[in-house]
C-alpha positions as CSV (number, residue, x, y, z in Angstrom):
1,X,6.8,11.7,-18.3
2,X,7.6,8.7,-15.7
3,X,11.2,7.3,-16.3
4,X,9.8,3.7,-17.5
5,X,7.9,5.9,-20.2
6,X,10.9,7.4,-21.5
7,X,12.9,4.6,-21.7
8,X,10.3,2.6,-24.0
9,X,9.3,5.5,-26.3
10,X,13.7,5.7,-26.5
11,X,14.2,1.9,-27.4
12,X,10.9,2.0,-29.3
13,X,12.4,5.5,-31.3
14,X,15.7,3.3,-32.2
15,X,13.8,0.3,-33.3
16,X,15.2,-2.0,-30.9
17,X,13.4,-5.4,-28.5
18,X,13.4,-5.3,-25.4
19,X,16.5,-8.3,-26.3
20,X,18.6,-6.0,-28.8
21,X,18.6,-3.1,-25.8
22,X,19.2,-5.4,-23.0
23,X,22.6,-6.9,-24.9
24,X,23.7,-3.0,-25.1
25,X,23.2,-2.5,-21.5
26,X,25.2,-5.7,-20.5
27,X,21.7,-6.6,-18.4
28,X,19.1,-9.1,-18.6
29,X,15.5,-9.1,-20.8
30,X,13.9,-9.3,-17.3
31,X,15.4,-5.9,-15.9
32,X,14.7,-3.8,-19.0
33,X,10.9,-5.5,-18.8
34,X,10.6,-4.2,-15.0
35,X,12.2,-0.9,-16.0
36,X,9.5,-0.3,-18.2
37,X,6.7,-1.4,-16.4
38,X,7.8,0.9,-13.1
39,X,8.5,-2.6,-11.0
40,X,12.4,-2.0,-11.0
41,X,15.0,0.9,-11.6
42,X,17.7,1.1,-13.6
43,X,21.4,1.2,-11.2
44,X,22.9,4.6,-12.3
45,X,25.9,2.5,-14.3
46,X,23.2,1.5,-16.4
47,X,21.2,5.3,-16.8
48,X,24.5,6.6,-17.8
49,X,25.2,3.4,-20.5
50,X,20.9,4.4,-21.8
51,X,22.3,8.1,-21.8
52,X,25.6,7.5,-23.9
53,X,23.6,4.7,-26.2
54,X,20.9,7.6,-27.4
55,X,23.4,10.7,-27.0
56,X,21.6,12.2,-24.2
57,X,22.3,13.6,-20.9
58,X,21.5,11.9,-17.7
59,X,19.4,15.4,-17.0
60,X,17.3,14.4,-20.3
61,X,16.5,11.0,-18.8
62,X,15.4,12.1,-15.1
63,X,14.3,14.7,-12.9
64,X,16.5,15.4,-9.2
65,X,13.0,13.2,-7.6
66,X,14.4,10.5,-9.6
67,X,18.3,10.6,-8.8
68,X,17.5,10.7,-5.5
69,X,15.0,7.3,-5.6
70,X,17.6,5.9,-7.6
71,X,20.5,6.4,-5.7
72,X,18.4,5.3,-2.9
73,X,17.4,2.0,-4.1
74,X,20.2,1.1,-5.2
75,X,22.2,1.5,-1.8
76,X,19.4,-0.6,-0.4
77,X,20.2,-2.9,-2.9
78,X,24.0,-2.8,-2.3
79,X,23.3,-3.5,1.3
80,X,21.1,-6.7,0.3
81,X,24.2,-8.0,-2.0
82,X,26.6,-7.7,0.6
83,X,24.5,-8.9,3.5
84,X,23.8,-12.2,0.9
85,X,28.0,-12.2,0.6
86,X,28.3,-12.3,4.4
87,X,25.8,-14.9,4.9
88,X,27.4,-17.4,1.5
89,X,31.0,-16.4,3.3
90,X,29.6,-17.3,6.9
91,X,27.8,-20.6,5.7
92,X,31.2,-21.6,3.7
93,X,33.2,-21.1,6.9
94,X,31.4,-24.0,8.4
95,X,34.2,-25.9,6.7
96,X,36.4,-24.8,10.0
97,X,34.1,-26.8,12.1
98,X,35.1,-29.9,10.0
99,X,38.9,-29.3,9.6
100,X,40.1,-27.7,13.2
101,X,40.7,-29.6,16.0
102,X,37.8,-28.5,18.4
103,X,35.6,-32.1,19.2
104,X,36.8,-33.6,22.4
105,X,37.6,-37.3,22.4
106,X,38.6,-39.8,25.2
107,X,41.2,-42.5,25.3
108,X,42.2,-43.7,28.1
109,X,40.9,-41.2,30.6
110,X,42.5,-38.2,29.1
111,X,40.6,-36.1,26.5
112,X,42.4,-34.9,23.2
113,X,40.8,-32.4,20.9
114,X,40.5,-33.7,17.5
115,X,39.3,-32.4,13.9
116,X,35.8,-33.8,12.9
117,X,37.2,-36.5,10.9
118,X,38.8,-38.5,13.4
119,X,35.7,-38.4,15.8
120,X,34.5,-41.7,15.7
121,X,31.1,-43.4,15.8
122,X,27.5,-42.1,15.7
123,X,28.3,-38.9,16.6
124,X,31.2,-38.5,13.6
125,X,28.6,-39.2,11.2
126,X,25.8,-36.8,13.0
127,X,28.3,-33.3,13.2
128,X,29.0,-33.7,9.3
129,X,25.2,-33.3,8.2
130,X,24.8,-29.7,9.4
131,X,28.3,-28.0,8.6
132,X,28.0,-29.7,5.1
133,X,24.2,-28.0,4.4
134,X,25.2,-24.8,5.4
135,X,28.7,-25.2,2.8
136,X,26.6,-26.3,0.3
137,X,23.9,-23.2,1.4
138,X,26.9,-20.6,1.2
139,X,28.1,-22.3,-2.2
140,X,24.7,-22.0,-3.9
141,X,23.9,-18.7,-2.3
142,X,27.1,-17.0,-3.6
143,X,26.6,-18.5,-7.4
144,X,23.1,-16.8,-7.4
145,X,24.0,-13.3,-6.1
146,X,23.3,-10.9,-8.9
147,X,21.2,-13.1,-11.0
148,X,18.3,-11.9,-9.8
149,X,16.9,-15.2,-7.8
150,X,16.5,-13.3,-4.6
151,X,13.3,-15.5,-3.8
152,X,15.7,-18.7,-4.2
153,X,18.2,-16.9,-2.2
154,X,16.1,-16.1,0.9
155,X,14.9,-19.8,0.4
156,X,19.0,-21.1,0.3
157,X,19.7,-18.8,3.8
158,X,17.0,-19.8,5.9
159,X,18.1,-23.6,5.1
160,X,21.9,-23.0,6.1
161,X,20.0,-20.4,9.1
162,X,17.8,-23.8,10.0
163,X,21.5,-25.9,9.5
164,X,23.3,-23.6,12.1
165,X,21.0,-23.9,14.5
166,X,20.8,-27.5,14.9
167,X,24.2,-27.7,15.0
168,X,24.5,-25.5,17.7
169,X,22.2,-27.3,19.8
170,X,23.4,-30.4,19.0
171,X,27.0,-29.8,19.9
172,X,25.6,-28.1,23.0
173,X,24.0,-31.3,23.8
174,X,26.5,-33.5,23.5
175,X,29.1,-31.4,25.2
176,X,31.7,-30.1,22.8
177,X,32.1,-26.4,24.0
178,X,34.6,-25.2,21.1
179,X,32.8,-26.1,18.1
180,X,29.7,-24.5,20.0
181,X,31.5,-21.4,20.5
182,X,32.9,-20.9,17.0
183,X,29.2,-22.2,15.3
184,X,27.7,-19.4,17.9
185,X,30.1,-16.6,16.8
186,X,29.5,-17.5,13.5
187,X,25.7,-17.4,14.3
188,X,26.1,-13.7,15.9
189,X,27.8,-12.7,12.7
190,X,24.5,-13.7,10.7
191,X,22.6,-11.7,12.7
192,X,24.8,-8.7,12.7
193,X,24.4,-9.1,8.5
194,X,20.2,-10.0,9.4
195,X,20.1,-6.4,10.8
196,X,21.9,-4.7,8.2
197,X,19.9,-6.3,5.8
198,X,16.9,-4.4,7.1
199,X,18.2,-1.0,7.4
């Protein structure tokens, strides 16, 4: 018997919705719903909870095939939530391209380096738009991590991905070489967390 089987002939045995068994795991309707329909797996936190709520052993529950696919998908699943935390952390540190002092500005024939806020004109009011999408992005992103919107999330990172890279070329356009250098870093970092995504 398949692992989704038992655990619906279990809650069915103890009279319980999908609701009741879901507030005894601590997870959502959703999740037991794909657990017994084969589209997700239980994390082994909540096999062992299933096992202790019925008074079973984790050996009455699944066979060594399904340990192993367990444990694997949920590594794989790990290294998705913390790739997503690197990415929110990465877009939120945009706020140092606002608050250091890396934009050049020129008075009098010298150049002074200045935070974002005190660099006047057009191009004060262009460098805000980016750095404040990709805060926003990493805020959002990190408020959805673990409640299961990873559709919504990819959606969120590819805007603050989009957001980086405009700022980049922007500042490389109109010549201020330490914001570019820190947005770039920040940009390698994202694809250092891109590639551990997909392992």
């Amino acid at each position: 018997m398949e692992l989704s089987e038992k655990i619906q002939k279990l809650r069915k045995g103890h009279n319980m919705t999908q609701e009741q068994f879901a507030e005894k795991l601590f997870v959502s309707r959703t999740a037991v719903s794909k657990w017994e329909t084969g589209r997700g797996m239980p994390s082994m936190e909540s096999l062992q909870m299933i096992a202790k709520l019925f008074h079973i052993t984790l050996d009455d529950l699944l066979s060594t095939e399904e340990i192993v696919v367990i444990a694997e998908s949920e590594n794989k699943e790990n290294i998705k939530r913390f790739a997503s935390y690197m990415d929110g952390i990465i877009n939120l540190a945009a706020l140092l391209a606002l608050l250091l002092p890396l934009y050049k500005m020129e008075d009098n024939g010298f150049f002074y380096s200045v935070p974002l806020y005190q660099l006047g004109g057009w191009q004060g009011c262009v460098f805000w738009i980016a750095p404040i999408i990709m805060m926003l992005c990493g805020i959002v992103e990190l408020l959805l991590i673990g409640r299961e919107q990873e559709k919504l999330i990819r959606i969120i990172s590819a805007v603050g991905t989009i957001a980086h890279v405009s700022a980049i070329t922007l500042l490389i356009v109109s010549g201020h070489p330490y914001p570019t250098v820190l947005l770039f870093f920040m940009f390698a970092l994202k694809g250092v967390r891109l590639l551990k995504k997909r392992h």
